[in-house]
SEVO-930510 format. One record per residue (C-alpha): residue in three letters; z, x, y. Coordinates in steps of 0.02 Angstrom, whole numbers, always signed. Layout:
% SEVO-930510
+------+--------+--------+--------+
: resn :      w :      u :      v :
+------+--------+--------+--------+
:  ALA :      Z :      X :      Y :
...
+------+--------+--------+--------+
% end
This chain:
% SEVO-930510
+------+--------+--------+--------+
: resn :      w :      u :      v :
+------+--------+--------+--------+
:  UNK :    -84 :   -316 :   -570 :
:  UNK :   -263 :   -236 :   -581 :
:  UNK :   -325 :    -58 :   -602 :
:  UNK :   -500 :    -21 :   -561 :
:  UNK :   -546 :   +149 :   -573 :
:  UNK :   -710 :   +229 :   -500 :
:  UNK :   -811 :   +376 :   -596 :
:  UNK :   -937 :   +461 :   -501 :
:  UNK :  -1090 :   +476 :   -610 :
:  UNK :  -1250 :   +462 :   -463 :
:  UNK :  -1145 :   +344 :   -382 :
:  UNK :   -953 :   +244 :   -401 :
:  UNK :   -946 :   +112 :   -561 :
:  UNK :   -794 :     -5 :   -565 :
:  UNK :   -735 :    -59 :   -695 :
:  UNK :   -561 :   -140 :   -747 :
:  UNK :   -449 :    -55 :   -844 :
:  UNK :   -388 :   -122 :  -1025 :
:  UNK :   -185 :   -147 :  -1043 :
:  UNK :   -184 :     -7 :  -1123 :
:  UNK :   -251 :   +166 :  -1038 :
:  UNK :   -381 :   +275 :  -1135 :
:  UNK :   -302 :   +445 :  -1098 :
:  UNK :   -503 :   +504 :  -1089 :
:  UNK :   -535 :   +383 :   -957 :
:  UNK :   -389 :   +481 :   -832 :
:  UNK :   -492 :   +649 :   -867 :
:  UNK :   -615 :   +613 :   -757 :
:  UNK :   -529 :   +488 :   -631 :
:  UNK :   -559 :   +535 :   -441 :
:  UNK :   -555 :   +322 :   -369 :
:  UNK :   -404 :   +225 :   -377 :
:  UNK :   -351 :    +41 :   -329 :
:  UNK :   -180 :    -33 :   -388 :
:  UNK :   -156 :   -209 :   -329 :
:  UNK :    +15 :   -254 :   -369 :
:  UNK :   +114 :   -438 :   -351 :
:  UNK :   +309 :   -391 :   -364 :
:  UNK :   +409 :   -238 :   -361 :
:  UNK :   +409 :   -196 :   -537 :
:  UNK :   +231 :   -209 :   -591 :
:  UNK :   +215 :    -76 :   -424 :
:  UNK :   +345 :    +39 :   -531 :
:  UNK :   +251 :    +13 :   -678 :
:  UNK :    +83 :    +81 :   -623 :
:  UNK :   +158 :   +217 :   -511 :
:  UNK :   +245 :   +267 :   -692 :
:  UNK :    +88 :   +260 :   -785 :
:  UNK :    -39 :   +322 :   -676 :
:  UNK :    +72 :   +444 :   -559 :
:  UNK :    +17 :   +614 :   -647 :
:  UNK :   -174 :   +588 :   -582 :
:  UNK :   -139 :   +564 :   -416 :
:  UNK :   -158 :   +750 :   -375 :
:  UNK :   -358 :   +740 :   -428 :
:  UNK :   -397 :   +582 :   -346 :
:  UNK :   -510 :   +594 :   -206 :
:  UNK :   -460 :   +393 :   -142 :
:  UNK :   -307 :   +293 :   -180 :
:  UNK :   -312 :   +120 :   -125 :
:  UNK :   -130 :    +10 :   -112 :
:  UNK :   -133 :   -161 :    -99 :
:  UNK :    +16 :   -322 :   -120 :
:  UNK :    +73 :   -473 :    -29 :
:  UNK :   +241 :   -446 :   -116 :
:  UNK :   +382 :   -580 :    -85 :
:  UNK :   +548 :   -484 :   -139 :
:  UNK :   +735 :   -473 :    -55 :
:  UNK :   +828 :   -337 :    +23 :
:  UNK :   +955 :   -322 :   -147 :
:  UNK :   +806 :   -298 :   -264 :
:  UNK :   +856 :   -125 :   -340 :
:  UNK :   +665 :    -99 :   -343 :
:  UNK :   +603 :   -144 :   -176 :
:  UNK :   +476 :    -36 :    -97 :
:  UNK :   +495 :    +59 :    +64 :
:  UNK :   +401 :   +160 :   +159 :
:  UNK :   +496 :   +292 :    +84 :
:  UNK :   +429 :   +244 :    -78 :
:  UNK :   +254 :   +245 :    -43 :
:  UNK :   +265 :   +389 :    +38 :
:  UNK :   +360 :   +486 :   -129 :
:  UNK :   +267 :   +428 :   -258 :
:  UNK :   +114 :   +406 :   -177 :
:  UNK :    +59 :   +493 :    -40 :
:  UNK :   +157 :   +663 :    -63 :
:  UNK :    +69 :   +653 :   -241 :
:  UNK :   -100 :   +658 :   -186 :
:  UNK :   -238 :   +793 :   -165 :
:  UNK :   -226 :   +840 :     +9 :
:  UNK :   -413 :   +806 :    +42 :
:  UNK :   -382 :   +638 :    -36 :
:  UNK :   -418 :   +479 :    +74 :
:  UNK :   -300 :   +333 :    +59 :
:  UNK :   -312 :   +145 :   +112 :
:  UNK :   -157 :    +27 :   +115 :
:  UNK :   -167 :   -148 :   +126 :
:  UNK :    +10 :   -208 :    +92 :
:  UNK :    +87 :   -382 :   +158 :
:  UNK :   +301 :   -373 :   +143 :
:  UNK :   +403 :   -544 :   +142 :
:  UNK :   +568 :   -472 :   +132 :
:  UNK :   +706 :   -611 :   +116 :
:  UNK :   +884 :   -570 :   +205 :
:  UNK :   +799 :   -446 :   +305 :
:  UNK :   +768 :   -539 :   +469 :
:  UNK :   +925 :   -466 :   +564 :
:  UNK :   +916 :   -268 :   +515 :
:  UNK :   +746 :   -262 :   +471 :
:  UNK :   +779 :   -124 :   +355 :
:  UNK :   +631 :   -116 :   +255 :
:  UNK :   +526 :   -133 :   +421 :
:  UNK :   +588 :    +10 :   +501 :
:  UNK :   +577 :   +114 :   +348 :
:  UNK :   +412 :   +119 :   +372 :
:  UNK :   +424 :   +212 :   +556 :
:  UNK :   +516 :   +353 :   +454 :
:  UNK :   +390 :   +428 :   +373 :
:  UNK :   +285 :   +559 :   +387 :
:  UNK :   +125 :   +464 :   +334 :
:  UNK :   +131 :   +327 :   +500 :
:  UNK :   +131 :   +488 :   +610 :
:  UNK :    -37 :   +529 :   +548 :
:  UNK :   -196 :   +538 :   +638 :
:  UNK :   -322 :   +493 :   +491 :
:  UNK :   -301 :   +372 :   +423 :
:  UNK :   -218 :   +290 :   +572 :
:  UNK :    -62 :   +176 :   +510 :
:  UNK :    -41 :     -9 :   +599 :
:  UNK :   +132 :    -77 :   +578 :
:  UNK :   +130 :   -272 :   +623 :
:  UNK :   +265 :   -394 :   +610 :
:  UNK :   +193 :   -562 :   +573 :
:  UNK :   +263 :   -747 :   +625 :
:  UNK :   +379 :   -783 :   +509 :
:  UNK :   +386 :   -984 :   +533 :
:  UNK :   +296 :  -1029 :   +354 :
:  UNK :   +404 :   -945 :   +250 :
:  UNK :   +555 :   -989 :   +336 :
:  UNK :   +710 :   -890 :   +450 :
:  UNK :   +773 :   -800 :   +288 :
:  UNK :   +613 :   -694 :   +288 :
:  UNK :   +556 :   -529 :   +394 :
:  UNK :   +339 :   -551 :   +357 :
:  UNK :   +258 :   -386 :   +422 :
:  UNK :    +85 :   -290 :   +360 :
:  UNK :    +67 :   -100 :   +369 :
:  UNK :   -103 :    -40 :   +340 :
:  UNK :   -241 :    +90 :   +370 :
:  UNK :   -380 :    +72 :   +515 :
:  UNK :   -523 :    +32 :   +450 :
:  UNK :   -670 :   +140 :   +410 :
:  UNK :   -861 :   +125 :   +368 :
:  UNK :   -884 :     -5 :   +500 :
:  UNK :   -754 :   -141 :   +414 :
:  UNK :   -720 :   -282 :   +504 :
:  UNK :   -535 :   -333 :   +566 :
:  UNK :   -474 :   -516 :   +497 :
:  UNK :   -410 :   -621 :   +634 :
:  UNK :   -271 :   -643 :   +564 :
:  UNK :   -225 :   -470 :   +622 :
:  UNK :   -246 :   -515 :   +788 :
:  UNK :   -147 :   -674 :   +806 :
:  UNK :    -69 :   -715 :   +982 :
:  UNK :   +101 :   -752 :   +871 :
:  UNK :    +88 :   -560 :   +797 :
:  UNK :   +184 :   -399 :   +864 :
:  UNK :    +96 :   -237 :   +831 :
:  UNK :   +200 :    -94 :   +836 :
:  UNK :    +63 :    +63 :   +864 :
:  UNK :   +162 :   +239 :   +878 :
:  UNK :    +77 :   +350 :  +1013 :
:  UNK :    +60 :   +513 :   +953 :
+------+--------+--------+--------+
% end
């Protein structure tokens, strides 16, 4: 799991944080990125760095998490959307990046559809993609899908996104 945070002195500076979190260092946090490789190091940082969401001004999400549907700690779209995105500053810009292998999840698609449900995939900025991915790698035990944000500054789509095997689900608003 990594932590960068971005201060704004003339411009943004990166930097990693240590394992342990300098309680000065969250004073004057306004850039977020949490990159997170299973369920529970996602719980962990939500835990640790949930109370400065409301004076960030950019929150970035990011896994290719491989989990199953009985984890007690999988993440839904429900759950990004409660302890993230309700969280932050409402001027706050967000980017998600997050790739879901869900195991005994191919029939109901539970987790997928969780994501439809909430309020954050309705939204017009950022704009919320939804697209189930080929799921012949990893297997028919596994639901693969991707939800993440349009991108911005002139970012360039990976093919991968735009695979002939690929579904995109796109709600019209």
């Amino acid at each position: 799991m990594t932590y960068c945070i971005c201060k704004r002195i003339n411009n943004i500076k990166l930097f990693r944080l240590p394992a342990a979190v300098n309680a000065h260092l969250l004073l004057n946090l306004s850039c977020l990125r949490i990159h997170w490789q299973n369920n529970n190091s996602f719980h962990r940082a939500i835990a640790l760095l949930s109370s400065v969401f409301g004076q960030l001004s950019y929150l970035s999400l990011k896994t290719e998490a491989y989990t199953c549907i009985s984890d007690p700690l999988i993440i839904t779209g429900d759950t990004i959307q409660q302890l993230c995105i309700d969280r932050l500053n409402p001027l706050a810009k967000y980017n998600l990046n997050l790739s879901f292998y869900i195991r005994n999840d191919f029939e109901e698609k539970i987790i997928f559809n969780s994501f439809f449900k909430v309020p954050f995939a309705h939204q017009h900025e950022p704009k919320v993609f939804i697209l189930e991915c080929s799921n012949y790698a990893y297997g028919s035990n596994y639901h693969c899908f991707m939800v993440y944000t349009s991108p911005y500054n002139k970012t360039i789509l990976s093919t991968e996104l735009l695979s002939t095997n690929s579904q995109m689900y796109v709600e019209n608003i």
